[in-house]
C-alpha positions in Angstrom: -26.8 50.1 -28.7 -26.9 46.5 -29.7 -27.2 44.0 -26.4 -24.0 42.0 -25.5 -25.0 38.6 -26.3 -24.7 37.1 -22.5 -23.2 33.2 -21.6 -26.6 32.5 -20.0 -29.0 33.8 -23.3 -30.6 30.4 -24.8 -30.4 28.9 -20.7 -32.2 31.2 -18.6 -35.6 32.1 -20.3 -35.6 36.0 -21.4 -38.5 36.4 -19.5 -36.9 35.7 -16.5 -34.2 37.9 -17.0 -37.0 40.6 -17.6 -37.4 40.6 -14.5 -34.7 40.5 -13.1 -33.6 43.6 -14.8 -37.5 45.3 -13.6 -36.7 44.8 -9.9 -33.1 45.9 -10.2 -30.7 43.7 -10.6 -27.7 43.4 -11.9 -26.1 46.5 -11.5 -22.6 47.4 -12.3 -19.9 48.1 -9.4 -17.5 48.8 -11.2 -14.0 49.0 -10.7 -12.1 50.4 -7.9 -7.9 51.4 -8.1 -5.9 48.2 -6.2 -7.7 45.4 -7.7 -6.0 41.7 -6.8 -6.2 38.3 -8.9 -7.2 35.4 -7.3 -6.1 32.0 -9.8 -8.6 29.5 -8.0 -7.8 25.9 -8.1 -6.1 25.7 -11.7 -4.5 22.8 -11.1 -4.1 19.6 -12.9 -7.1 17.7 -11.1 -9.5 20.5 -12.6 -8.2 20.5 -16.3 -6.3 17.0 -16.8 -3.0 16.6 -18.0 -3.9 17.6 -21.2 -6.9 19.0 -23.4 -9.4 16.2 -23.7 -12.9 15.6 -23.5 -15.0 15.6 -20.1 -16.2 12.4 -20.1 -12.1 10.8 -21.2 -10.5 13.9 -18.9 -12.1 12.1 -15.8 -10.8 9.1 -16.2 -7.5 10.5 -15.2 -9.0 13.1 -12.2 -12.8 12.3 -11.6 -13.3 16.6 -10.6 -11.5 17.5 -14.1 -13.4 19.7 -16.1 -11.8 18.5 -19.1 -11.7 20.8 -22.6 -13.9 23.8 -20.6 -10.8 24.6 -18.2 -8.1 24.3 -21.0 -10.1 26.8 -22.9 -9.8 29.2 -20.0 -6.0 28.5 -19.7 -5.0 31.7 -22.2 -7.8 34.1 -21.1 -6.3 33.4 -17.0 -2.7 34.0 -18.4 -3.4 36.8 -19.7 -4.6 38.3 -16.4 -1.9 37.1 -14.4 0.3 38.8 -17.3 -1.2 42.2 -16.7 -1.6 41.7 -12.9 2.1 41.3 -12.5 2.7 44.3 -15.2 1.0 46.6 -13.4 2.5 45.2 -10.3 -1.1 44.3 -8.4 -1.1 41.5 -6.3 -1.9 37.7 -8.2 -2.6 35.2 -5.2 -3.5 31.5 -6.2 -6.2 29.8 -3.8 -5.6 26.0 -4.1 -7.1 22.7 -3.5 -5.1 21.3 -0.5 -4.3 17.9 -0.3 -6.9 15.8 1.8 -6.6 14.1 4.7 -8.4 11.7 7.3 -9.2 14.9 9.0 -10.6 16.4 5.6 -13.6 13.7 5.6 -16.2 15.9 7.0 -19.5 17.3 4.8 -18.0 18.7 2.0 -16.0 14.9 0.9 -19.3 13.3 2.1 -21.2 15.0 -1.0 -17.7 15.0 -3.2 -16.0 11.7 -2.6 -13.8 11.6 -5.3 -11.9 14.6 -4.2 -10.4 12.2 -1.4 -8.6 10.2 -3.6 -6.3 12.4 -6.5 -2.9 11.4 -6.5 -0.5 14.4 -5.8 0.7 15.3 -9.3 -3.2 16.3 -9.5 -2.4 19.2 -6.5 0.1 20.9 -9.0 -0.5 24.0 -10.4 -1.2 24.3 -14.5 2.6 25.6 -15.6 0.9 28.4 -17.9 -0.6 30.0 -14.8 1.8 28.7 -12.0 3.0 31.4 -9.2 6.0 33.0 -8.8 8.1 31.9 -5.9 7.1 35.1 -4.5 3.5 35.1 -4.7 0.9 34.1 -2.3 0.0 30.6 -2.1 -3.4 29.6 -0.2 -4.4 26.3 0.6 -7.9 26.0 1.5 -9.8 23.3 2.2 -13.5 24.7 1.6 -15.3 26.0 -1.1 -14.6 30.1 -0.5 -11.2 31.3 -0.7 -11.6 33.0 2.4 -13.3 30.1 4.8 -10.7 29.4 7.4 -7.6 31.3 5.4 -6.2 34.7 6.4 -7.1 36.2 2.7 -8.9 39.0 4.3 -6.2 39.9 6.5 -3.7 39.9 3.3 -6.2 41.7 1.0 -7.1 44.1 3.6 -3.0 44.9 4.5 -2.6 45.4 0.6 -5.3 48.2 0.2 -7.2 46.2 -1.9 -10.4 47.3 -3.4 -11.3 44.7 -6.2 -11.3 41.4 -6.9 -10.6 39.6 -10.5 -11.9 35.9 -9.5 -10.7 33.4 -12.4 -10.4 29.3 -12.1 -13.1 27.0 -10.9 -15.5 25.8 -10.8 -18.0 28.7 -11.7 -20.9 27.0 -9.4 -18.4 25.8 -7.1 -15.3 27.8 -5.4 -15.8 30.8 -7.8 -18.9 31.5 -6.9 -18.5 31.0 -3.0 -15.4 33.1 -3.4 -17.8 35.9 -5.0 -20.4 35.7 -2.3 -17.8 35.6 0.6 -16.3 38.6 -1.5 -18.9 40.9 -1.7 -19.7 40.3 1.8 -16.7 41.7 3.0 -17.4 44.8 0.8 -14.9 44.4 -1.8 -15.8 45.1 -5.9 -15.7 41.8 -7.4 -15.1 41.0 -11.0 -15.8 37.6 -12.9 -13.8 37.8 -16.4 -16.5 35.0 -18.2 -14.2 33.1 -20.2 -11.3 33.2 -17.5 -14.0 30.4 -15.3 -15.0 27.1 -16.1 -16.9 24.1 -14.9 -17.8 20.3 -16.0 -21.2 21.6 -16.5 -21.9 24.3 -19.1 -25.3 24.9 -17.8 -23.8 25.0 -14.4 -21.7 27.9 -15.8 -24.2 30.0 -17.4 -26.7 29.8 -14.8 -24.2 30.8 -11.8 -22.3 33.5 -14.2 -25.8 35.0 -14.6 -26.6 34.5 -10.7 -23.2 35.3 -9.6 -23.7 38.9 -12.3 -27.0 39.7 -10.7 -26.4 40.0 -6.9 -22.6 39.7 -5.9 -20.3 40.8 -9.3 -19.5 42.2 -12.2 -19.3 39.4 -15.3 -17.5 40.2 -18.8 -14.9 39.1 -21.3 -11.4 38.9 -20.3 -10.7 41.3 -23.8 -13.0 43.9 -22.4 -11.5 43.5 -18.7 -8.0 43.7 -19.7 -9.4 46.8 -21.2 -10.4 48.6 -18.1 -7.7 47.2 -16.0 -5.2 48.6 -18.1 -6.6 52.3 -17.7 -5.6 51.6 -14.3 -2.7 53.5 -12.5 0.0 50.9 -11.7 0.4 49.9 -8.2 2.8 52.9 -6.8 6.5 51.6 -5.7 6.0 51.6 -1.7 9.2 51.7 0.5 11.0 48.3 1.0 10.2 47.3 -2.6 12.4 45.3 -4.7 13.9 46.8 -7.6 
């Protein structure tokens, strides 16, 4: 069978994923049968207002990733389609607004985060929730630092976890490691993440695929997803 040409072939050297793959790494875990969707931070300060150029995107939101996020912007939609199809819950961990009380490590190493205006906290309209879905404002990196996401994810039944948004190196991966901690399968769709540094993406997809989740296509997800039993109609359900 011919190899899957990978996002981080060309960036990390093949004989370091050699060995990778001799001590073990990398395995697959697969899917489990109430996966969730978590949009991360796909708002307008991470793409821009409109597809541009990283280095003209910024000018408008200095932690836009420019071109690289609106190229994600279909593969993320089409997730959130088949997540509400198959009635599984989508959840959208966001950026919250910063404050004087915000100013603490993480704005010390990211200063510009301090000052987007707040048509930047909006979420990108192709991918926005529904007025029913959860909303989660963080104020960390993880999705889970200092939210009640567990609690949610753990009253759902969930047992897997489709990560899309950004950044890869950034609040995607954190979300992953946080994740996996907890014991849940985690999925990265590879084209359904982005950052403002394609090597930055590469070499945390192939990180993030080696010790904490599984990393594909969004085709070949929406493949296995689909295969997937619907989420059963529960008492107290609408409709």
């Amino acid at each position: 069978m011919t190899r899957r040409r990978q996002p981080w072939d060309g960036i990390i050297p093949a004989e370091e994923q050699e060995l990778y793959r001799i001590a073990g790494l990398g395995g697959r875990s697969g899917l489990g049968q109430r996966p969730a969707l978590l949009v991360i931070d796909v708002q307008y300060r991470s793409v821009g207002d409109a597809p541009l150029p990283i280095r003209e995107a910024i000018r408008q939101y200095p932690t836009s990733c420019g071109e690289a996020g609106w190229r994600a912007i279909p593969h993320i939609a089409a997730l959130v389609a088949l997540h509400r199809a198959k009635g599984w819950p989508v959840i959208f961990p966001h950026v919250a607004p910063k404050s004087a009380h915000d100013q603490g490590a993480f704005a010390e190493k990211m200063p510009a985060i301090m000052g987007i205006p707040p048509a930047g906290y909006d979420f990108v309209a192709e991918v926005a929730p529904l007025p029913q879905e959860m909303r989660l404002p963080k104020t960390q990196a993880s999705a889970f630092h200092g939210t009640p996401l567990a609690g949610y994810l753990v009253g759902l039944g969930v047992d897997t976890l489709v990560l899309a948004g950004t950044t890869t190196s950034g609040c995607v991966r954190a979300t992953a490691v946080d994740g996996c901690s907890l014991n849940f399968k985690c999925v990265v769709p590879e084209d359904a993440v982005f950052d403002r540094s394609a090597t930055s993406h590469a070499v945390n997809l192939f990180d993030i695929a080696h010790k904490y989740a599984d990393v594909l296509p969004t085709e070949e997800l929406l493949g296995r997803l689909a295969a997937l039993p619907p989420r059963a109609r529960e008492n107290g359900d609408a409709g």
